[in-house]
mmCIF file of the N, C-alpha and C atoms, coordinates in Angstrom:
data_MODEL
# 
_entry.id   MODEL 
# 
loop_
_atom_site.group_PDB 
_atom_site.id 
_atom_site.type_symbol 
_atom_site.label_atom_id 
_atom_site.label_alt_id 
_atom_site.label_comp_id 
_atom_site.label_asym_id 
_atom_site.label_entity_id 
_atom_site.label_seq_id 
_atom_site.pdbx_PDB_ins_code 
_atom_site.Cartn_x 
_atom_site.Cartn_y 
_atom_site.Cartn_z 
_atom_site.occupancy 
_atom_site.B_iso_or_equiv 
_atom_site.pdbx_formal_charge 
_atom_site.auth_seq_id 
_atom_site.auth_comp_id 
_atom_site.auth_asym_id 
_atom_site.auth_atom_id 
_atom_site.pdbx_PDB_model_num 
ATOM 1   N N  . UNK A 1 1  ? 6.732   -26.628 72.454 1.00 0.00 ? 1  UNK A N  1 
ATOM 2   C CA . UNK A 1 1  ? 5.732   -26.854 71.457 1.00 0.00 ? 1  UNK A CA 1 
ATOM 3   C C  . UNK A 1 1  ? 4.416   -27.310 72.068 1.00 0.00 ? 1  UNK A C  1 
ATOM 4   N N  . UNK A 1 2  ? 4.565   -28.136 73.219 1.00 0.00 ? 2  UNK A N  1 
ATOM 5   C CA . UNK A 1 2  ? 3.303   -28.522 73.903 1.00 0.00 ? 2  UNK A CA 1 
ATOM 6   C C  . UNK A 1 2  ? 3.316   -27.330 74.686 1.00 0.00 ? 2  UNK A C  1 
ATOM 7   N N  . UNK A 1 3  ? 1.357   -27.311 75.160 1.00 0.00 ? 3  UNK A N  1 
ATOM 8   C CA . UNK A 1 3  ? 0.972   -26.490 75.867 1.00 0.00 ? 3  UNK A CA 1 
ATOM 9   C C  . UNK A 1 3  ? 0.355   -26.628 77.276 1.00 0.00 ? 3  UNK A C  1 
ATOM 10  N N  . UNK A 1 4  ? 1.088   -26.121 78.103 1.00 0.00 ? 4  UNK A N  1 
ATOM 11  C CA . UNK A 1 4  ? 0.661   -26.554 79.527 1.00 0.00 ? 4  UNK A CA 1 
ATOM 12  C C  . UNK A 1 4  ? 1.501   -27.837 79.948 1.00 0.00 ? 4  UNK A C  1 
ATOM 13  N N  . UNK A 1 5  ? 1.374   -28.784 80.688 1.00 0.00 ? 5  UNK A N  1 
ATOM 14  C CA . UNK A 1 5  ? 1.845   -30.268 81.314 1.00 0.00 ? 5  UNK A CA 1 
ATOM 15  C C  . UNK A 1 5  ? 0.971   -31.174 80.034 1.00 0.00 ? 5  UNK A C  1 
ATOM 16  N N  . UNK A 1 6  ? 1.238   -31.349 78.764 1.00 0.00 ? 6  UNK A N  1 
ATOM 17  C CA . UNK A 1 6  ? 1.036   -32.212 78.728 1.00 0.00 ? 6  UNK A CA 1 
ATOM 18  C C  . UNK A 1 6  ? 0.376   -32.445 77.956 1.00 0.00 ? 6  UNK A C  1 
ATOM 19  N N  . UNK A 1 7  ? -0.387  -31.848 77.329 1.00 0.00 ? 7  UNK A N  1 
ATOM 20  C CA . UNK A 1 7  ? -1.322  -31.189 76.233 1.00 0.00 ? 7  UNK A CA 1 
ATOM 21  C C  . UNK A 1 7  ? -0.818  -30.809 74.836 1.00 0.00 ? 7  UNK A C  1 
ATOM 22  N N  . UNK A 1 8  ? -1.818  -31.567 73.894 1.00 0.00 ? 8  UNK A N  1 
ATOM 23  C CA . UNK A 1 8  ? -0.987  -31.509 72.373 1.00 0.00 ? 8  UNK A CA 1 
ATOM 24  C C  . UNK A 1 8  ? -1.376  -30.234 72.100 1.00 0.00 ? 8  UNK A C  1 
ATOM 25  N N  . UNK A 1 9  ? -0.374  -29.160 71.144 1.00 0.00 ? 9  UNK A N  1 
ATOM 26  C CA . UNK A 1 9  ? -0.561  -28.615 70.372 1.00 0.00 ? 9  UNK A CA 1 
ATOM 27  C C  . UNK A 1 9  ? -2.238  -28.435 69.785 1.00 0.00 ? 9  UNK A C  1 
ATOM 28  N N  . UNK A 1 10 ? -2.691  -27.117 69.354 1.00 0.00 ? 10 UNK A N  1 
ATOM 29  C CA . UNK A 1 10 ? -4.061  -26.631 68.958 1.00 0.00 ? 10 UNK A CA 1 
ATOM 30  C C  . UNK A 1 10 ? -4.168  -26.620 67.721 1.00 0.00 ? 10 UNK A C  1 
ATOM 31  N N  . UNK A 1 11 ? -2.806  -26.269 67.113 1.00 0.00 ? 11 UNK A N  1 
ATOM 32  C CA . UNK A 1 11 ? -3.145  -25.943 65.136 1.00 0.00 ? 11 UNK A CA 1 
ATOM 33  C C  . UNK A 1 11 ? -2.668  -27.615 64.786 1.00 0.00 ? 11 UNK A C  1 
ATOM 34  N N  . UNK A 1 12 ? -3.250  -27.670 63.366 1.00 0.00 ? 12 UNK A N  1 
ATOM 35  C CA . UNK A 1 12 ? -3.219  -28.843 62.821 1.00 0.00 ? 12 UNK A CA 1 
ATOM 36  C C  . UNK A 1 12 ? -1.526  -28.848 62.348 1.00 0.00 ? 12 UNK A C  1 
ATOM 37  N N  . UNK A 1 13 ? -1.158  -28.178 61.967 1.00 0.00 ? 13 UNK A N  1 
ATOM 38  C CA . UNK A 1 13 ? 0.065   -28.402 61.261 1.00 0.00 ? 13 UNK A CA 1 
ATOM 39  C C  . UNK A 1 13 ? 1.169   -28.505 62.450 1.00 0.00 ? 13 UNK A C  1 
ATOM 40  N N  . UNK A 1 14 ? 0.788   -28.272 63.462 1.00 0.00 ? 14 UNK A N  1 
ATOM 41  C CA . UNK A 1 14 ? 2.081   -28.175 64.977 1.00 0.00 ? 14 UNK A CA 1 
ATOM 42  C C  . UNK A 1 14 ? 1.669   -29.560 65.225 1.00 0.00 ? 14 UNK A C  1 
ATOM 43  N N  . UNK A 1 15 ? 0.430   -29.842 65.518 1.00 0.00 ? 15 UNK A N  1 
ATOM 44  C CA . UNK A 1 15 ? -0.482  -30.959 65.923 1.00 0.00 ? 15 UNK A CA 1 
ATOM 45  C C  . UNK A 1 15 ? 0.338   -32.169 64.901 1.00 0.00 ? 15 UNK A C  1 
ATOM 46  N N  . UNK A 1 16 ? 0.159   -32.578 63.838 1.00 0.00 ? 16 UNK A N  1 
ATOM 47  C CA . UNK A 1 16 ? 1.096   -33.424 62.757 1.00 0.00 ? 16 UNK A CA 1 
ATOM 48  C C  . UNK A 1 16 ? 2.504   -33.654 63.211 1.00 0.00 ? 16 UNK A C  1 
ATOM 49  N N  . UNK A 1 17 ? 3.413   -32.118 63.478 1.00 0.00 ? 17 UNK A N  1 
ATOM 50  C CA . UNK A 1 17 ? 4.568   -32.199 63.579 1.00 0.00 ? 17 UNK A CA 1 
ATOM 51  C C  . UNK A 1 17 ? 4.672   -32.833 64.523 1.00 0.00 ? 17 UNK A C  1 
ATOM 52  N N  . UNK A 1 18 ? 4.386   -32.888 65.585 1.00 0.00 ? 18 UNK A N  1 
ATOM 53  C CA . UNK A 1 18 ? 4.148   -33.388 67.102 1.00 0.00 ? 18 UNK A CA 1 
ATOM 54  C C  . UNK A 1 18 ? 4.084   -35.259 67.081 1.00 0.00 ? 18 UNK A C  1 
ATOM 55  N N  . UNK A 1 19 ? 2.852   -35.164 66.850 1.00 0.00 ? 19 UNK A N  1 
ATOM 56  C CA . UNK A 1 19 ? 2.675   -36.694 66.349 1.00 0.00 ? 19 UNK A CA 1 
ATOM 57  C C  . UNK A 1 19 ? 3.550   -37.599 65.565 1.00 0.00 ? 19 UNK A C  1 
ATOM 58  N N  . UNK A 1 20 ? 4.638   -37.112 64.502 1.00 0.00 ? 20 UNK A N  1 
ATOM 59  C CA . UNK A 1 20 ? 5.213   -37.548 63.747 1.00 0.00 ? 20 UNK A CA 1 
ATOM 60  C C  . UNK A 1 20 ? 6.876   -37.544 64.811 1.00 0.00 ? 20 UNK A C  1 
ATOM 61  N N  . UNK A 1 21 ? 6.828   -36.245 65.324 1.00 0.00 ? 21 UNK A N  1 
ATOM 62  C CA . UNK A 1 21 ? 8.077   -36.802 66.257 1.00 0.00 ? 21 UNK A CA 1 
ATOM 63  C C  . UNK A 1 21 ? 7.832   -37.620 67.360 1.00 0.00 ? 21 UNK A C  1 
ATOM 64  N N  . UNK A 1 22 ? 6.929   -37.653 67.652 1.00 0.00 ? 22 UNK A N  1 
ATOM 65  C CA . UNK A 1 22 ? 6.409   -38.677 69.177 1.00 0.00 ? 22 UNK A CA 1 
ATOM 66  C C  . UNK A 1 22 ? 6.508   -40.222 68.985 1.00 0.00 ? 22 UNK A C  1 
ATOM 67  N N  . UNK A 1 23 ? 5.918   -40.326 67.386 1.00 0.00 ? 23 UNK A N  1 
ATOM 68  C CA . UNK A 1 23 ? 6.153   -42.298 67.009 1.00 0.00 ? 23 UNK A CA 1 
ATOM 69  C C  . UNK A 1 23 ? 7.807   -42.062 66.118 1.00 0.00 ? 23 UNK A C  1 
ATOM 70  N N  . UNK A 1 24 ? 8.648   -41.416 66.119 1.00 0.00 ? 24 UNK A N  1 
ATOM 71  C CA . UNK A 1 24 ? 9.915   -41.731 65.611 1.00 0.00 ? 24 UNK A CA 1 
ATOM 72  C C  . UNK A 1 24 ? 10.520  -41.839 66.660 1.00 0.00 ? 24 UNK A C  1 
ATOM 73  N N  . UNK A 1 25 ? 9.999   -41.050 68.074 1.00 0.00 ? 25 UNK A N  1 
ATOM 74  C CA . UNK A 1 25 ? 11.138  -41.234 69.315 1.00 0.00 ? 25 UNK A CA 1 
ATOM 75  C C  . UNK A 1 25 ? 12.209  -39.769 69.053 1.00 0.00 ? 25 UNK A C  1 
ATOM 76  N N  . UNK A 1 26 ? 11.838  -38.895 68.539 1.00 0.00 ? 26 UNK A N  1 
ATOM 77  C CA . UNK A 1 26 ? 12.417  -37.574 68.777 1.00 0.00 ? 26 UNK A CA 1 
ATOM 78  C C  . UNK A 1 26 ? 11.930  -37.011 69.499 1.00 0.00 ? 26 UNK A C  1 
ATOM 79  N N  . UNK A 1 27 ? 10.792  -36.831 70.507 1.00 0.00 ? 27 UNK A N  1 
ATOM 80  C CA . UNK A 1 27 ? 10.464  -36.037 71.449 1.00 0.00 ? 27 UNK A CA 1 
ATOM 81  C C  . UNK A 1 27 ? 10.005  -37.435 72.469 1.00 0.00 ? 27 UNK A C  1 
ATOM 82  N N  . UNK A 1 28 ? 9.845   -37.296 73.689 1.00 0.00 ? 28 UNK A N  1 
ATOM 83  C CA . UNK A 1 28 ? 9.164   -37.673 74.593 1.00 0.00 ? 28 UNK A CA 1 
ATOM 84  C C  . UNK A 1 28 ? 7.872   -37.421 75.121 1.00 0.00 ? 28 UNK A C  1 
ATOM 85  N N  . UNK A 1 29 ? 6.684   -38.557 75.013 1.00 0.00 ? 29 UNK A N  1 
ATOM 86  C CA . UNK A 1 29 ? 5.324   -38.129 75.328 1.00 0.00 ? 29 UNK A CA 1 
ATOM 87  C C  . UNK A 1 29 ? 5.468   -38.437 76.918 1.00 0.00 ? 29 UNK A C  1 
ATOM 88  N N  . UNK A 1 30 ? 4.309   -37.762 77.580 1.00 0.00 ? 30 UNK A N  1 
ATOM 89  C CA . UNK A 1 30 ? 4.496   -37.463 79.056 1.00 0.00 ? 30 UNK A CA 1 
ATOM 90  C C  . UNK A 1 30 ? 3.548   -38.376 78.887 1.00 0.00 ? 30 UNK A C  1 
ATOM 91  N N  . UNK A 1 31 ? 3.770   -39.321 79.897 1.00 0.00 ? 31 UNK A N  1 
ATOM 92  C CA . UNK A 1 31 ? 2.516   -40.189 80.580 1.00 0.00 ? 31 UNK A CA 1 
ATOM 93  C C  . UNK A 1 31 ? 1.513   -39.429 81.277 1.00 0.00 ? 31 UNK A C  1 
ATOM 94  N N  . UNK A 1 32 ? 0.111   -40.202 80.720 1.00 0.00 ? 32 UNK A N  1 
ATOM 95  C CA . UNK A 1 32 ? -0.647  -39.221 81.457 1.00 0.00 ? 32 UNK A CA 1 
ATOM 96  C C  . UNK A 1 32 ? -1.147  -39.202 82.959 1.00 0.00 ? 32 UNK A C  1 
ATOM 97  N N  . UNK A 1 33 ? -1.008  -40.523 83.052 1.00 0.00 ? 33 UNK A N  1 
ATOM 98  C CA . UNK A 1 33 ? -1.008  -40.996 84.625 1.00 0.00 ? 33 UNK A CA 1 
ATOM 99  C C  . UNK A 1 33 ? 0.069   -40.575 85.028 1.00 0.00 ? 33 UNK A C  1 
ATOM 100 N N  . UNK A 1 34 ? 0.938   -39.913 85.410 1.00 0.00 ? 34 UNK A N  1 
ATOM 101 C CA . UNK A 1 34 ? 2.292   -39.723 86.013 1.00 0.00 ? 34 UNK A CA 1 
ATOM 102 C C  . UNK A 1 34 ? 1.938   -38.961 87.241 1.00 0.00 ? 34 UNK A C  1 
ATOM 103 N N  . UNK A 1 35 ? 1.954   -38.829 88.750 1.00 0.00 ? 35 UNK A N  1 
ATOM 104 C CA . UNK A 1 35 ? 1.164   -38.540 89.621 1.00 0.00 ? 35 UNK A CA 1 
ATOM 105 C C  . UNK A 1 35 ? 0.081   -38.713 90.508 1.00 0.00 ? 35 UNK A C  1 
ATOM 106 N N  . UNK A 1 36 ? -0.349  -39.410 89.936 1.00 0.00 ? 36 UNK A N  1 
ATOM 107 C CA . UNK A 1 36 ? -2.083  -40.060 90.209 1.00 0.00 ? 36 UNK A CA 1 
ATOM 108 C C  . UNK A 1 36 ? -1.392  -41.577 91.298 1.00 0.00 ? 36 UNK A C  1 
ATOM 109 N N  . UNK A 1 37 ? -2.581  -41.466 91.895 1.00 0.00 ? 37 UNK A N  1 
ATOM 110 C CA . UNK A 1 37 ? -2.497  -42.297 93.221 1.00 0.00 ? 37 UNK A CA 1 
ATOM 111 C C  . UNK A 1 37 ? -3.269  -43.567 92.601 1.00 0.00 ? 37 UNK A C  1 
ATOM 112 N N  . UNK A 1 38 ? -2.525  -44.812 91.882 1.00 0.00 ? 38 UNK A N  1 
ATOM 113 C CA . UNK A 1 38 ? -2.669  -46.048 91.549 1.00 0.00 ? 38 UNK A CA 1 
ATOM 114 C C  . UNK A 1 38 ? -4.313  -46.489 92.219 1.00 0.00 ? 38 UNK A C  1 
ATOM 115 N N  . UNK A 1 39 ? -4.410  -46.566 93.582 1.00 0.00 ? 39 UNK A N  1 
ATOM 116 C CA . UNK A 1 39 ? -5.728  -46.598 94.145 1.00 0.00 ? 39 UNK A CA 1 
ATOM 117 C C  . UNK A 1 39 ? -6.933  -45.930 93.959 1.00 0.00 ? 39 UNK A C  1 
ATOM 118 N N  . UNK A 1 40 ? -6.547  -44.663 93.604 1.00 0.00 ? 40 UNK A N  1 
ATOM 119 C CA . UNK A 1 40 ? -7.207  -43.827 93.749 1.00 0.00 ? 40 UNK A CA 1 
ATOM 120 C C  . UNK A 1 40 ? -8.036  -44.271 92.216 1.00 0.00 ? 40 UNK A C  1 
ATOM 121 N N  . UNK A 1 41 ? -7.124  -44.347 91.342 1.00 0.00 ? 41 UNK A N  1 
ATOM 122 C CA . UNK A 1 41 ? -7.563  -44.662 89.967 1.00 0.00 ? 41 UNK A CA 1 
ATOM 123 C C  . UNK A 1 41 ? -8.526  -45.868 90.009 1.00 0.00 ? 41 UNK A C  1 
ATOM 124 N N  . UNK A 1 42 ? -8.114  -46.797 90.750 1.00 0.00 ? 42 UNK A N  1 
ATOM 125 C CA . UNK A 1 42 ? -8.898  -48.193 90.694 1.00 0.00 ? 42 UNK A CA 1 
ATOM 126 C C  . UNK A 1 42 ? -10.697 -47.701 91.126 1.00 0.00 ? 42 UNK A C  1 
ATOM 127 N N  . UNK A 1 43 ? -9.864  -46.716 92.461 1.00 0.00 ? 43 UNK A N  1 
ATOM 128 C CA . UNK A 1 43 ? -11.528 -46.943 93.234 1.00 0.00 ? 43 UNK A CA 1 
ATOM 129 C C  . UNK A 1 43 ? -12.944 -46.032 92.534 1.00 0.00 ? 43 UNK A C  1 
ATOM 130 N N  . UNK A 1 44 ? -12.245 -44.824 91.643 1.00 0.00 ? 44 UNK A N  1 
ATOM 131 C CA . UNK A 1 44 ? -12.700 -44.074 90.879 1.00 0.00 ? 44 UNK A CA 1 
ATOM 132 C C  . UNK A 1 44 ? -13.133 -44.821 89.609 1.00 0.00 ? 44 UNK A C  1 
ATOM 133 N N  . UNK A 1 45 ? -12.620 -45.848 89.152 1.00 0.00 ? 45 UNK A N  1 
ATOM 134 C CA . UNK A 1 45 ? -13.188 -46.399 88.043 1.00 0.00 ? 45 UNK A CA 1 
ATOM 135 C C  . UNK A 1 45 ? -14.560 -47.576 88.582 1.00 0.00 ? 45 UNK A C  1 
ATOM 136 N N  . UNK A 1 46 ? -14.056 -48.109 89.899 1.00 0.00 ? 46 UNK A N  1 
ATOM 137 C CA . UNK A 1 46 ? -14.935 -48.942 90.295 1.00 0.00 ? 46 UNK A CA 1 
ATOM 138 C C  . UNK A 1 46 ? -16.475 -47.648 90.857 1.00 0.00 ? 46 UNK A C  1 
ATOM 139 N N  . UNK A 1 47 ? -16.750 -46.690 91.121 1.00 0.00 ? 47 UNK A N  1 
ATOM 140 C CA . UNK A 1 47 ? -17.570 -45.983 91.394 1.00 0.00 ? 47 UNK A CA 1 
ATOM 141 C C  . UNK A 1 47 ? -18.358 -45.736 89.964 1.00 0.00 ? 47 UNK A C  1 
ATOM 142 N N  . UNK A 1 48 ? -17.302 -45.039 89.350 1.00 0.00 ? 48 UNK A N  1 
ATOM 143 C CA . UNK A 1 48 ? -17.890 -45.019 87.469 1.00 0.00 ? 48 UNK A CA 1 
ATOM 144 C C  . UNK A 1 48 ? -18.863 -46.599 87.028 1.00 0.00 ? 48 UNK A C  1 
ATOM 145 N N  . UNK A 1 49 ? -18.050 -47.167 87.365 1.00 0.00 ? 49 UNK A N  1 
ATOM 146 C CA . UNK A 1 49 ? -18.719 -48.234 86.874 1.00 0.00 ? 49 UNK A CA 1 
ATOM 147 C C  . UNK A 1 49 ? -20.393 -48.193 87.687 1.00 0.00 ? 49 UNK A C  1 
ATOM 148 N N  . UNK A 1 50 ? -20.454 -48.206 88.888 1.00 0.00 ? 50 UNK A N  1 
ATOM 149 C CA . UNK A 1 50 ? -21.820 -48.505 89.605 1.00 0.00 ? 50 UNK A CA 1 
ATOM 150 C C  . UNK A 1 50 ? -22.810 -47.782 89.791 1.00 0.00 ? 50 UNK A C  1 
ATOM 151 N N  . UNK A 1 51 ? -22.081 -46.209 89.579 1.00 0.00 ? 51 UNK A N  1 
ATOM 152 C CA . UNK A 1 51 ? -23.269 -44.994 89.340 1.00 0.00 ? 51 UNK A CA 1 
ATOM 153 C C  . UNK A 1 51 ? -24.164 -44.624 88.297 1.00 0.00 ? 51 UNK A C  1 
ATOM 154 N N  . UNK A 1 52 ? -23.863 -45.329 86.837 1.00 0.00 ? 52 UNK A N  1 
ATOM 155 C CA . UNK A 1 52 ? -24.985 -45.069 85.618 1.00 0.00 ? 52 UNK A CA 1 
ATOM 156 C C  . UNK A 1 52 ? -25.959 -46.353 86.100 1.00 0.00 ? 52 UNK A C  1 
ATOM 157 N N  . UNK A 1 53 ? -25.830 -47.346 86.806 1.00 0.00 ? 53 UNK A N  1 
ATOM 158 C CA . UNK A 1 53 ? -26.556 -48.427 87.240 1.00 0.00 ? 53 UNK A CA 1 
ATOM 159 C C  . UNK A 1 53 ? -27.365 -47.969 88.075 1.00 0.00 ? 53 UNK A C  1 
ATOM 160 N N  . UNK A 1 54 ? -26.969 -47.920 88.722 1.00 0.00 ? 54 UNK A N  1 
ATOM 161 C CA . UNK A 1 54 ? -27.511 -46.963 90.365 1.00 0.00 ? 54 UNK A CA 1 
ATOM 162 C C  . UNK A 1 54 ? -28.728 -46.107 90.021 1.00 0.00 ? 54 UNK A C  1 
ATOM 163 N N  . UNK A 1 55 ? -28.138 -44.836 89.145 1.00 0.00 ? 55 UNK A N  1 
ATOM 164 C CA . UNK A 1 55 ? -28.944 -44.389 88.761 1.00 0.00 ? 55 UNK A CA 1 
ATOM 165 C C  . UNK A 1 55 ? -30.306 -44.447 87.629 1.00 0.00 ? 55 UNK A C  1 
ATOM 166 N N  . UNK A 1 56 ? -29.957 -45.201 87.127 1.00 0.00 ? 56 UNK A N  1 
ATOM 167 C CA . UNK A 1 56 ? -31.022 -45.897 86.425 1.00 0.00 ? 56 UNK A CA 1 
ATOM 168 C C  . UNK A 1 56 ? -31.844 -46.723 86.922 1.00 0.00 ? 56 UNK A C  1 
ATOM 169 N N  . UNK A 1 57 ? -31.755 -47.432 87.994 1.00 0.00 ? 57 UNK A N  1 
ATOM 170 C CA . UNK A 1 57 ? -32.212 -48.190 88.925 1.00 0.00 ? 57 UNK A CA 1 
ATOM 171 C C  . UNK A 1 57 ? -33.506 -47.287 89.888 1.00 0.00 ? 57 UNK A C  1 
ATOM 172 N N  . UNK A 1 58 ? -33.062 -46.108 90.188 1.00 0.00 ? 58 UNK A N  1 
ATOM 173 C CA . UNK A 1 58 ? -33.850 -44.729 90.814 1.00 0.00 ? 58 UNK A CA 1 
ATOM 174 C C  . UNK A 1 58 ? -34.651 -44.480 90.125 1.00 0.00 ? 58 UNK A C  1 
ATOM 175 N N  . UNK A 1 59 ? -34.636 -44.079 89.151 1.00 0.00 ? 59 UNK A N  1 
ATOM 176 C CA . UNK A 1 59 ? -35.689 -43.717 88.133 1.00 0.00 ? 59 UNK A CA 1 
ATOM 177 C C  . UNK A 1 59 ? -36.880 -44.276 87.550 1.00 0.00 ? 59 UNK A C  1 
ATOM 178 N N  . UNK A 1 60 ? -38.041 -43.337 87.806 1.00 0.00 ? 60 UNK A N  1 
ATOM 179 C CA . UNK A 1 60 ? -39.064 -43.738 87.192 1.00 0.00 ? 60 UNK A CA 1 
ATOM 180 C C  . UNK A 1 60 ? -38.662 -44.380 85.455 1.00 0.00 ? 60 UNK A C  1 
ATOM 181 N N  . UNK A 1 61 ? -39.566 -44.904 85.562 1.00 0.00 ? 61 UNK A N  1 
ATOM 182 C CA . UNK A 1 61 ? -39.799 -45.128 83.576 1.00 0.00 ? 61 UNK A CA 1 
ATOM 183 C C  . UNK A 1 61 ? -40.382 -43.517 83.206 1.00 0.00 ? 61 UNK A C  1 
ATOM 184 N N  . UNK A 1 62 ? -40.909 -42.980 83.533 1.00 0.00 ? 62 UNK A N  1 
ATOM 185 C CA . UNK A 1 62 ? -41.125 -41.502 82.967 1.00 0.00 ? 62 UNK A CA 1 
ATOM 186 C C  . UNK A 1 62 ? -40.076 -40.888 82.968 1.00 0.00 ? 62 UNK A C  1 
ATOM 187 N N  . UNK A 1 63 ? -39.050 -40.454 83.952 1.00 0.00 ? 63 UNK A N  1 
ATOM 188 C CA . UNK A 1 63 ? -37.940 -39.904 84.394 1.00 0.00 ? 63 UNK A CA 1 
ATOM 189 C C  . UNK A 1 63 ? -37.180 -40.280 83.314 1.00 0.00 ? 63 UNK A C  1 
ATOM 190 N N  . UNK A 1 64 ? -37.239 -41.605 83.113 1.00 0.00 ? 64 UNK A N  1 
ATOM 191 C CA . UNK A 1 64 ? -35.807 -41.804 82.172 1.00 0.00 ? 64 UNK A CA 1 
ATOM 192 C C  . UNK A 1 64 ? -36.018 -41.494 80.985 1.00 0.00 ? 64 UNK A C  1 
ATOM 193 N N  . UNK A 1 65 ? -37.985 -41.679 80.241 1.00 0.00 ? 65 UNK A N  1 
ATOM 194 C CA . UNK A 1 65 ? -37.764 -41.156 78.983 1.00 0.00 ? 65 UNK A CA 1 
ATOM 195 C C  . UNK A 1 65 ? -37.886 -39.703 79.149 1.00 0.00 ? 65 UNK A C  1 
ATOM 196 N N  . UNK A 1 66 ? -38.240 -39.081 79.910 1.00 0.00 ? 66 UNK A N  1 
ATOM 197 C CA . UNK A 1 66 ? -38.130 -37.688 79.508 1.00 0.00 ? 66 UNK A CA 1 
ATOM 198 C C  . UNK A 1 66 ? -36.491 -37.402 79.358 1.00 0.00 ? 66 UNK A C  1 
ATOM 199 N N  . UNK A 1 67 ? -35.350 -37.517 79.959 1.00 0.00 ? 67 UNK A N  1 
ATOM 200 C CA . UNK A 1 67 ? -34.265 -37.667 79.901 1.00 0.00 ? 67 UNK A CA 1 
ATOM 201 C C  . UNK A 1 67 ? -33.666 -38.096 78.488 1.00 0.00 ? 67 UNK A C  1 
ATOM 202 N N  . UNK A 1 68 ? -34.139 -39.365 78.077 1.00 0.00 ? 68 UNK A N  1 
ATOM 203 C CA . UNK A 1 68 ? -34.264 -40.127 76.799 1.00 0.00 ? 68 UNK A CA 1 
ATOM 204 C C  . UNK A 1 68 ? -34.570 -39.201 75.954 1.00 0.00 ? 68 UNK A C  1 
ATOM 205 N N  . UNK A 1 69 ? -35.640 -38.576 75.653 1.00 0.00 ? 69 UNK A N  1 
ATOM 206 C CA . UNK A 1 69 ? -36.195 -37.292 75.081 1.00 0.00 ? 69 UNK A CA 1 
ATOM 207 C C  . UNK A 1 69 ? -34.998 -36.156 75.003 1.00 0.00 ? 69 UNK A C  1 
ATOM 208 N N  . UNK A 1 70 ? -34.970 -35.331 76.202 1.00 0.00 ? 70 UNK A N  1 
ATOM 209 C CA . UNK A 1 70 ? -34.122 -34.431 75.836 1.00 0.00 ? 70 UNK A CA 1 
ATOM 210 C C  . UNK A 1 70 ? -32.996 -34.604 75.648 1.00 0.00 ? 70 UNK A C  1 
ATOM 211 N N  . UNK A 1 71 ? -32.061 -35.869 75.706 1.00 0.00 ? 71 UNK A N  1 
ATOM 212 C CA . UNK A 1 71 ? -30.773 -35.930 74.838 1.00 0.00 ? 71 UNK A CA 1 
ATOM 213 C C  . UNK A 1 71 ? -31.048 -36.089 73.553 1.00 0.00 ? 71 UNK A C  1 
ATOM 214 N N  . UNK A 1 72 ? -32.397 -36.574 73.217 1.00 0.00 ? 72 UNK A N  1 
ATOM 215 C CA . UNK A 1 72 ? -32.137 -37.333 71.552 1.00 0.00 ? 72 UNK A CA 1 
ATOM 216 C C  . UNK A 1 72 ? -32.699 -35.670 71.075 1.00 0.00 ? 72 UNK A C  1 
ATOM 217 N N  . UNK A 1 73 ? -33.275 -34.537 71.654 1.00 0.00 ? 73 UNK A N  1 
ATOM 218 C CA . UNK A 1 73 ? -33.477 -33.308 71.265 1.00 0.00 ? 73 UNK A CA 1 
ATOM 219 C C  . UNK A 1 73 ? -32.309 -32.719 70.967 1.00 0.00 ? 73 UNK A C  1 
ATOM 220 N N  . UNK A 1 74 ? -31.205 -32.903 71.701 1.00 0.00 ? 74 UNK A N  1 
ATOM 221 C CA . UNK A 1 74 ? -29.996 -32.506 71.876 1.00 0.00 ? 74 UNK A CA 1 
ATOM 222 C C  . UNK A 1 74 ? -29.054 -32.399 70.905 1.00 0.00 ? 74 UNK A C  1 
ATOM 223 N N  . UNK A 1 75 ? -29.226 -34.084 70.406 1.00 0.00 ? 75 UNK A N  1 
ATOM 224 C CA . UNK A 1 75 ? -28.496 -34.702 69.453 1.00 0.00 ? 75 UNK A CA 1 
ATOM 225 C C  . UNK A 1 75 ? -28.759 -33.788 68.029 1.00 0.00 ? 75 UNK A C  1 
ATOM 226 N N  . UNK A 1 76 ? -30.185 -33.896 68.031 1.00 0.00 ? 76 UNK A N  1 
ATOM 227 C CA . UNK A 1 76 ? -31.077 -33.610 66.672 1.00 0.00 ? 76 UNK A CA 1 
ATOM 228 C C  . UNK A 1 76 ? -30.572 -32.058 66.521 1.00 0.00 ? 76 UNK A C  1 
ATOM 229 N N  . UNK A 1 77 ? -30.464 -30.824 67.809 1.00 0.00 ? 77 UNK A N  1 
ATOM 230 C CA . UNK A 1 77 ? -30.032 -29.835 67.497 1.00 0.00 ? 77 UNK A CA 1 
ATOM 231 C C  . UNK A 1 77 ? -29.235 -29.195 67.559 1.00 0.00 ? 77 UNK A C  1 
ATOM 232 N N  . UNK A 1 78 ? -27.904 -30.330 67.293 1.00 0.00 ? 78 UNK A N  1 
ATOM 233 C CA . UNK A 1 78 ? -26.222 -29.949 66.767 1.00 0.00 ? 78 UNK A CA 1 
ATOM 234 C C  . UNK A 1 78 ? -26.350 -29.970 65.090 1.00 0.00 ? 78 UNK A C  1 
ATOM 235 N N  . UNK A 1 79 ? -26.833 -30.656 64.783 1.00 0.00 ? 79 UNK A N  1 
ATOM 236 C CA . UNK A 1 79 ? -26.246 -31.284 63.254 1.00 0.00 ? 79 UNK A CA 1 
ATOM 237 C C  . UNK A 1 79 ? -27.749 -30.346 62.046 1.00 0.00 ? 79 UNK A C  1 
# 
């Protein structure tokens, strides 16, 4: 019923069925960390953490609003 390693279901009504056997304990959910190198996870979150800093730190005040600008353009031309 799942697709690939690990991955819920695409249609809503498989998607429900899924979910409803997963919190009764009729199917087994796969951990999603299962594989992943414990360290590896730490040092990757500690990088995440210091690179939106970092980079904001680089940047002009122009740089960032033009940036500022074209996401809030972005935003405005989904909806």
């Amino acid at each position: 019923m799942t697709i690939g390693k690990g991955k819920r279901p695409r249609d809503t009504n498989q998607l429900a069925k899924f979910i409803v056997d997963a919190t009764t304990g009729q199917i087994d959910v796969p951990d999603p960390d299962t594989g992943k190198n414990p360290s590896a996870r730490k040092f990757g979150a500690i990088g995440g953490k210091k690179g939106g800093a970092a980079r904001a730190k680089k940047l002009s005040p122009a740089e960032r609003k033009a940036i500022a600008q074209k996401a809030a353009a972005a935003r405005w031309r989904k909806s």
